[in-house]
SELUM-694639 format. One record per atom (N, C-alpha, C): z negated, y negated, x negated; atom name; residue number from 0. Coordinates in Angstrom, 2 decimals. Example, Ala and Ser with C-alpha at 12.3 -4.5 7.8 and 13.67 -1.06 7.14 Angstrom:
<recs>
+---------+---------+---------+-------+-----+
!      zz !      yy !      xx ! atome ! num !
+---------+---------+---------+-------+-----+
!   -7.80 !    5.69 !  -13.19 !     N !   0 !
!   -7.80 !    4.50 !  -12.30 !    CA !   0 !
!   -7.80 !    3.30 !  -13.20 !     C !   0 !
!   -7.08 !    2.25 !  -12.85 !     N !   1 !
!   -7.14 !    1.06 !  -13.67 !    CA !   1 !
!   -7.87 !   -0.03 !  -12.90 !     C !   1 !
+---------+---------+---------+-------+-----+
</recs>
This chain:
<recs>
+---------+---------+---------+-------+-----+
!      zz !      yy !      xx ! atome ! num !
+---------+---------+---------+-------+-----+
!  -68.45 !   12.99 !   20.44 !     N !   0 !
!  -67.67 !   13.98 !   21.14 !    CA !   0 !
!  -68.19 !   15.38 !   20.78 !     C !   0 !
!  -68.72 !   15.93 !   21.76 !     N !   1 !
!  -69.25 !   17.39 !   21.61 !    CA !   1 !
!  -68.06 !   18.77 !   21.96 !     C !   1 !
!  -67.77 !   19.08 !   20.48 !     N !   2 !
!  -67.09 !   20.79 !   20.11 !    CA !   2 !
!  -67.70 !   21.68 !   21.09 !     C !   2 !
!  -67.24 !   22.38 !   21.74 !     N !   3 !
!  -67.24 !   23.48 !   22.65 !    CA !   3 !
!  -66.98 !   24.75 !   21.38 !     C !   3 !
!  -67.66 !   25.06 !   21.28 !     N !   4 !
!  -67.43 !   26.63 !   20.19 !    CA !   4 !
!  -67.13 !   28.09 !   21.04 !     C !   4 !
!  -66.24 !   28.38 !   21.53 !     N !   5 !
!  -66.14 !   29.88 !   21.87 !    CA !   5 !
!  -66.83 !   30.83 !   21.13 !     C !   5 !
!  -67.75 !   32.26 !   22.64 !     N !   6 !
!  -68.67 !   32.93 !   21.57 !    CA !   6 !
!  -67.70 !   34.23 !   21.63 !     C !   6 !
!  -66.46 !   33.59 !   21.68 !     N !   7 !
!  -65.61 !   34.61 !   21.48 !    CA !   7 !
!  -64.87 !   34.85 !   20.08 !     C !   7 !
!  -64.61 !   35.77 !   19.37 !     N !   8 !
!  -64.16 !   35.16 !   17.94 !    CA !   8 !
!  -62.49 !   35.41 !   18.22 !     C !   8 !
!  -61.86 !   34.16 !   17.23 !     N !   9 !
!  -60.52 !   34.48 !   17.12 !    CA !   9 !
!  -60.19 !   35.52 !   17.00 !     C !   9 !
!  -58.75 !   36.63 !   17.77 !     N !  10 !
!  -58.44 !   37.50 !   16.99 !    CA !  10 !
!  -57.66 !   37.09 !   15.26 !     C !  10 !
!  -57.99 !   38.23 !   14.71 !     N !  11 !
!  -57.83 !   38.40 !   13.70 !    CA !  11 !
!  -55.89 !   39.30 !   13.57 !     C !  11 !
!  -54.83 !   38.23 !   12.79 !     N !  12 !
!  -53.55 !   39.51 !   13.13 !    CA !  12 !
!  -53.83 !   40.04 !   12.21 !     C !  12 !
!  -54.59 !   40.26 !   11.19 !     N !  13 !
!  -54.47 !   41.86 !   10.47 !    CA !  13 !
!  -55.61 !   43.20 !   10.08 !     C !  13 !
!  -55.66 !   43.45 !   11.01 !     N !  14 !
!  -56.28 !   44.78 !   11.25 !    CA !  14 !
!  -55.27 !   45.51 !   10.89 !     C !  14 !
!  -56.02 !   46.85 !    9.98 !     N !  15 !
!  -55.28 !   47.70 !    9.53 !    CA !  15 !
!  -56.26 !   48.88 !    9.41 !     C !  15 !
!  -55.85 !   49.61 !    9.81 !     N !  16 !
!  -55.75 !   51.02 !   10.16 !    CA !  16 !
!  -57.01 !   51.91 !    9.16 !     C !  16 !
!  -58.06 !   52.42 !    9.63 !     N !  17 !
!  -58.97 !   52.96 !    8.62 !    CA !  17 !
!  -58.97 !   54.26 !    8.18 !     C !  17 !
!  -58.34 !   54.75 !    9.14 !     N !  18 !
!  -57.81 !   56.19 !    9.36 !    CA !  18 !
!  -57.59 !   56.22 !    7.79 !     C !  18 !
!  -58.03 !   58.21 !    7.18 !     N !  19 !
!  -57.85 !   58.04 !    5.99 !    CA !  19 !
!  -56.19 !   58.57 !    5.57 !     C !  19 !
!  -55.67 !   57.86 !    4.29 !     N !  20 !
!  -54.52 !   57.53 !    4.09 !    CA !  20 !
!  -53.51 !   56.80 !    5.09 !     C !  20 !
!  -54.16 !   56.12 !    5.83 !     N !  21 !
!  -53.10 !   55.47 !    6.89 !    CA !  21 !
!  -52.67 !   54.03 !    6.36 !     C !  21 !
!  -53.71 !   53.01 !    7.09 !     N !  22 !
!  -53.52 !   51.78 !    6.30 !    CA !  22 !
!  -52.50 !   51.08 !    7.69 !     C !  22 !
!  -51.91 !   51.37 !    8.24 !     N !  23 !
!  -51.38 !   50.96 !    9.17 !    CA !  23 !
!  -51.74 !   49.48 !    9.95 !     C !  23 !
!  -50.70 !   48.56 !    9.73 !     N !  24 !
!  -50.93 !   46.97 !   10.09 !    CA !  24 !
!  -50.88 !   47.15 !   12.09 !     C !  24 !
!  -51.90 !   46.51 !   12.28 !     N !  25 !
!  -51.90 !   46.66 !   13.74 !    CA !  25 !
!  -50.76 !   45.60 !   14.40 !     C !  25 !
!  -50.09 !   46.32 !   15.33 !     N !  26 !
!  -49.02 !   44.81 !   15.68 !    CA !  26 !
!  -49.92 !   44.54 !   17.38 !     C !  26 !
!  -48.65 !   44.63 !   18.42 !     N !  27 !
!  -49.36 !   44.40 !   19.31 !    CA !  27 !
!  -49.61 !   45.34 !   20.35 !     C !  27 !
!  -49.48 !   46.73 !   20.07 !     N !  28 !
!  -49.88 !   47.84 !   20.91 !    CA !  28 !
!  -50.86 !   47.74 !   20.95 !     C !  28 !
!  -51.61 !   48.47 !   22.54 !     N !  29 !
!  -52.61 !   48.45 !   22.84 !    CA !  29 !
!  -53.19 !   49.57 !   22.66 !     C !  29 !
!  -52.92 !   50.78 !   21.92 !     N !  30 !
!  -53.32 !   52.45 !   21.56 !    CA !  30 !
!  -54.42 !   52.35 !   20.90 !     C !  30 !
!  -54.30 !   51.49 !   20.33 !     N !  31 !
!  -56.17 !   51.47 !   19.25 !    CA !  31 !
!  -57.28 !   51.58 !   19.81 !     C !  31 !
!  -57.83 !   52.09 !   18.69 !     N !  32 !
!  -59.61 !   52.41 !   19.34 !    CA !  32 !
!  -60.11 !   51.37 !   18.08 !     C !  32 !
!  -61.62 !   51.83 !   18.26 !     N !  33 !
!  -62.50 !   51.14 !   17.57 !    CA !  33 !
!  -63.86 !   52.29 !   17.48 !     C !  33 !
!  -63.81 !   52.38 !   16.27 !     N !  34 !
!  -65.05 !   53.05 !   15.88 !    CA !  34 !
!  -66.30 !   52.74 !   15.00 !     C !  34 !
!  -67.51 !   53.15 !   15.46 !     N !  35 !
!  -68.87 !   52.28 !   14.56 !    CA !  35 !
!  -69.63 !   53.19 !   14.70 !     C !  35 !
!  -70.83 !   53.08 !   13.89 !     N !  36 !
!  -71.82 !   54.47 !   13.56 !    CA !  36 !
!  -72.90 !   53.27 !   13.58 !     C !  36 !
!  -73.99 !   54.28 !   14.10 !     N !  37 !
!  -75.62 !   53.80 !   13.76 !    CA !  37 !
!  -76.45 !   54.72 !   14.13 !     C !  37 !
!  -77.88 !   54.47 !   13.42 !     N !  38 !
!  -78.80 !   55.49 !   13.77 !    CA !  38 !
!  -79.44 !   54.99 !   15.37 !     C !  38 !
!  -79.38 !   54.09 !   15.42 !     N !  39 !
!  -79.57 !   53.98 !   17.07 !    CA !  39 !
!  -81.02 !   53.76 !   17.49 !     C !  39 !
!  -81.24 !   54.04 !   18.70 !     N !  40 !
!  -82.23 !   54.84 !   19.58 !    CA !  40 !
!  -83.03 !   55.91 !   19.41 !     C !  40 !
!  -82.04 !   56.61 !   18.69 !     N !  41 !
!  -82.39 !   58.08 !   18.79 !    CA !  41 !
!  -82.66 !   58.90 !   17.82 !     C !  41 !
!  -82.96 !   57.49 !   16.31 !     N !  42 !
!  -83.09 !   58.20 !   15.33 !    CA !  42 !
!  -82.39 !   59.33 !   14.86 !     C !  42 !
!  -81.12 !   59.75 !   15.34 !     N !  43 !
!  -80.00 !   60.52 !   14.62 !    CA !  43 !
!  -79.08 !   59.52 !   14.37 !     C !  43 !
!  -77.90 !   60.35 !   13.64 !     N !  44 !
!  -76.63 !   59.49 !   13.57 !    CA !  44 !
!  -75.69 !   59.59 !   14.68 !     C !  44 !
!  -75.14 !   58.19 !   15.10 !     N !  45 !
!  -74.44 !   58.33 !   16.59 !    CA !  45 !
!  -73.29 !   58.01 !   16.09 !     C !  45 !
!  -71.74 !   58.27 !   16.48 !     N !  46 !
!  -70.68 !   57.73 !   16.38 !    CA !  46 !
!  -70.49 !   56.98 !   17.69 !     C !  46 !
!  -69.89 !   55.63 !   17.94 !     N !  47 !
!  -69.32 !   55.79 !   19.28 !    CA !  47 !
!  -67.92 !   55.22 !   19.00 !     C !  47 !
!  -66.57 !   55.43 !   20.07 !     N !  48 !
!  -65.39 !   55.21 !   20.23 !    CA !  48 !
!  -65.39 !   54.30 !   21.71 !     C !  48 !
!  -64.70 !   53.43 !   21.08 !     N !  49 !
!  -63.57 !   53.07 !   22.70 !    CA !  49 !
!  -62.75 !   52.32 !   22.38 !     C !  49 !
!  -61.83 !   51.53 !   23.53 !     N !  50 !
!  -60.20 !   51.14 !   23.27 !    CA !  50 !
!  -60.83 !   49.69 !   22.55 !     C !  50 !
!  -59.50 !   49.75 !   22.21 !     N !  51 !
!  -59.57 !   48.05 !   21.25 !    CA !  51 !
!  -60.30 !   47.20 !   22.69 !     C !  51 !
!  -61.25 !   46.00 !   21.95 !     N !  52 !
!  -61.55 !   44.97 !   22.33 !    CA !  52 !
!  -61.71 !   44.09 !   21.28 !     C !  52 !
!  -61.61 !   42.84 !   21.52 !     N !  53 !
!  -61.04 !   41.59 !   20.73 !    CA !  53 !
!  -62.46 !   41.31 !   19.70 !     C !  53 !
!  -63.49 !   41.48 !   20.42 !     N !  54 !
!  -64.47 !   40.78 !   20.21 !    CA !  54 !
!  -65.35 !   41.90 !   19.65 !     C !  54 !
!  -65.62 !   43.27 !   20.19 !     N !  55 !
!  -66.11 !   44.14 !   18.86 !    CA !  55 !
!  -65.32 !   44.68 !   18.02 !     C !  55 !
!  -64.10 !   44.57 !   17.85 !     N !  56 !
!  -63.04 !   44.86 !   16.44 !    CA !  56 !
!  -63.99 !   43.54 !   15.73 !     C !  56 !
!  -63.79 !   42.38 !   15.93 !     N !  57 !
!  -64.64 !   41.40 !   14.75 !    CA !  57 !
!  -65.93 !   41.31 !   14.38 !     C !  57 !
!  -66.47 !   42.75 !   15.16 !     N !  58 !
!  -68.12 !   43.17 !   14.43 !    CA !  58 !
!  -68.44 !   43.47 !   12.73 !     C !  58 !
!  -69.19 !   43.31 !   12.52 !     N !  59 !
!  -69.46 !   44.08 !   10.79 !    CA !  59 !
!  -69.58 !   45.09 !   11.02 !     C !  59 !
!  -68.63 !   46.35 !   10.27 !     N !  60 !
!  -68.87 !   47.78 !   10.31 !    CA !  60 !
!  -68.55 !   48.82 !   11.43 !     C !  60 !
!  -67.19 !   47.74 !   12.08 !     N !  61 !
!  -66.33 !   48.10 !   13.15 !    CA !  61 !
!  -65.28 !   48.88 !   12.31 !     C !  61 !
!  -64.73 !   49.65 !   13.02 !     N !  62 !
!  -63.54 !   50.85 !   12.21 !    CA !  62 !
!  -62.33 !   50.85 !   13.09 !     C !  62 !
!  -61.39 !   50.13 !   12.53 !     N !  63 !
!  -59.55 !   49.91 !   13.38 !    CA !  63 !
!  -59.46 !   51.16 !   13.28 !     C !  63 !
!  -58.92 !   51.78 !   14.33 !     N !  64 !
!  -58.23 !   53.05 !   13.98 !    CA !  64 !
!  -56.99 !   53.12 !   14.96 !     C !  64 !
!  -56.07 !   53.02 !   14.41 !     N !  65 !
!  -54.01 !   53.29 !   15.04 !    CA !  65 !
!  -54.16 !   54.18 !   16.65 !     C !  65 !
!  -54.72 !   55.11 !   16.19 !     N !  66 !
!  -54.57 !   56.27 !   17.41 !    CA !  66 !
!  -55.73 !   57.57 !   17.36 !     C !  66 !
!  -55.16 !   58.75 !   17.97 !     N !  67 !
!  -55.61 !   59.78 !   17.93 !    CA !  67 !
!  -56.02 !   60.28 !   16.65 !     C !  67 !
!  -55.03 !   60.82 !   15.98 !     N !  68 !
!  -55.27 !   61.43 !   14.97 !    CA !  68 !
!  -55.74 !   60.50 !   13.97 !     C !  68 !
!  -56.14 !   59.41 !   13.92 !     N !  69 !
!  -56.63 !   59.11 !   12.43 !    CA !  69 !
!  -58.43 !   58.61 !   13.55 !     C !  69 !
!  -58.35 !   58.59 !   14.44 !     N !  70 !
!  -60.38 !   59.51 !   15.31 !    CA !  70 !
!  -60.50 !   60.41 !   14.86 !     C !  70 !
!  -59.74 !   61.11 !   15.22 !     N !  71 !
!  -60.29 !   62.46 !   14.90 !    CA !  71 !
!  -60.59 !   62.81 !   13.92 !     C !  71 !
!  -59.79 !   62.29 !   12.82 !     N !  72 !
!  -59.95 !   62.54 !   11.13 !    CA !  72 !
!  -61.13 !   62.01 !   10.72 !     C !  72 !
!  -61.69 !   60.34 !   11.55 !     N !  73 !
!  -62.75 !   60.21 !   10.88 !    CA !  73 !
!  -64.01 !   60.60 !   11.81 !     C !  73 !
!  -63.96 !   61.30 !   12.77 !     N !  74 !
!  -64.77 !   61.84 !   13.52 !    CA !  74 !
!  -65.02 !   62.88 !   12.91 !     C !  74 !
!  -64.33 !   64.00 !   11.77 !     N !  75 !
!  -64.42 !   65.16 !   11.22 !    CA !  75 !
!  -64.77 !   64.37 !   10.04 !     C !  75 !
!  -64.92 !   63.55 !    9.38 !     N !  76 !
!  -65.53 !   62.87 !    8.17 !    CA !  76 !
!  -66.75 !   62.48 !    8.26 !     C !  76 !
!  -66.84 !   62.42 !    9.72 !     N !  77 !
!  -68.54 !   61.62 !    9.95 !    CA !  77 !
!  -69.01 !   63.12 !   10.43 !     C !  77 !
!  -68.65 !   64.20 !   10.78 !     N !  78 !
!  -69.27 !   65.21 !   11.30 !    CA !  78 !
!  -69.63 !   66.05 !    9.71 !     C !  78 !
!  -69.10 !   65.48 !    9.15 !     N !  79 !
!  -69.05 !   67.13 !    8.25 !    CA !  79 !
!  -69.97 !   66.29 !    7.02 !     C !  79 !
!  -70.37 !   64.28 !    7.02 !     N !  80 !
!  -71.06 !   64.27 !    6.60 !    CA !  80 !
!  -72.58 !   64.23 !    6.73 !     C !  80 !
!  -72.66 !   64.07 !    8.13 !     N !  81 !
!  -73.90 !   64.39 !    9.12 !    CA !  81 !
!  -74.65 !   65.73 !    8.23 !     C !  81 !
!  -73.76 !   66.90 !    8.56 !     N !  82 !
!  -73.87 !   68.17 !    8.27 !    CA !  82 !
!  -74.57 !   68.63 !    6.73 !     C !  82 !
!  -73.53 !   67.62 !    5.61 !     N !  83 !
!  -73.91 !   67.72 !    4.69 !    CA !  83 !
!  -75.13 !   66.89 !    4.25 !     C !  83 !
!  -75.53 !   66.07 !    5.01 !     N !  84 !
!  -76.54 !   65.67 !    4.48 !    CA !  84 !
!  -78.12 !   66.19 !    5.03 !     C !  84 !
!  -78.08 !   66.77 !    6.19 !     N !  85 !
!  -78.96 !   67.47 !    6.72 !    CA !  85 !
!  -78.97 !   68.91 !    5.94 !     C !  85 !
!  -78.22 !   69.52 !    5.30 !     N !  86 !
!  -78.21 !   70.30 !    4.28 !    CA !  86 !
!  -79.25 !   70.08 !    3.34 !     C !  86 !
!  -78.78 !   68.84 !    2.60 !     N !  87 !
!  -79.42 !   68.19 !    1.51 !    CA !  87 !
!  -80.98 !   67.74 !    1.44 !     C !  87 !
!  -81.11 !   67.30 !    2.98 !     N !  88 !
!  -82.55 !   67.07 !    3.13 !    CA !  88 !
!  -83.34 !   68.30 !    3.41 !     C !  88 !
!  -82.52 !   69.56 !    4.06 !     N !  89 !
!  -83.30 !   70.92 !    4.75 !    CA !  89 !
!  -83.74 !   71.03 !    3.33 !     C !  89 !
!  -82.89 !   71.51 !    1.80 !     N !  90 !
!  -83.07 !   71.88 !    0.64 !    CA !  90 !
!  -84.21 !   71.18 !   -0.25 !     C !  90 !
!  -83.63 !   70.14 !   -0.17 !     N !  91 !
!  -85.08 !   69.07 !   -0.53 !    CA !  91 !
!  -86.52 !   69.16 !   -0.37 !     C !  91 !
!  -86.56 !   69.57 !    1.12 !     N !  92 !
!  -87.42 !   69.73 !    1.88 !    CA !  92 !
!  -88.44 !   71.43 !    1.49 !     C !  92 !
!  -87.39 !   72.39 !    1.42 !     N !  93 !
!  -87.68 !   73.54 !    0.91 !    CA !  93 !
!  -88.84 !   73.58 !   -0.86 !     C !  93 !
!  -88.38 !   72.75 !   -1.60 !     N !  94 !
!  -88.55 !   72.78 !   -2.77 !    CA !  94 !
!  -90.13 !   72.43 !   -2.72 !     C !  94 !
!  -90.25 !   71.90 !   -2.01 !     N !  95 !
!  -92.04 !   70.92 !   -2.01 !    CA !  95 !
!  -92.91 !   72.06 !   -1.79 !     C !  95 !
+---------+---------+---------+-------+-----+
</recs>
């Protein structure tokens, strides 16, 4: 007897909230986003956002996030470390 495997993954009920100081248990609203970073294509650092989906929330290095404000918070965490680290390399760079 041949198992049929879905290449869909189970949801998962506990997602919780990455937003910083949140922590927030996801119930069954649909307000969530999902956030992930990579250098990409384009050899910079990319953020991208969009609404919950079942199947990239269960990616490696997917980011639950409740709502608005805890994006934005880590959209200003990923901006300001972009920033600082292109700092770090301009300085680096200077010294040679």
């Amino acid at each position: 007897m041949e198992i049929l495997q879905s290449r869909r993954p189970s949801p998962n009920p506990f997602y919780r909230c990455a937003g910083p100081n949140c922590g927030l248990l996801k119930g069954a609203s649909d307000r969530w986003w999902l956030i992930w970073t990579s250098f990409g294509d384009f050899n910079r650092p990319v953020m991208y956002l969009c609404p919950w989906d079942e199947e990239i929330a269960a990616r490696e290095g997917t980011l639950h996030v409740c709502g608005e404000q805890c994006a934005q918070k880590l959209q200003s965490q990923f901006m300001g470390n972009v920033i600082e680290n292109e700092l770090k390399r301009s300085a680096l760079g200077s010294r040679r």
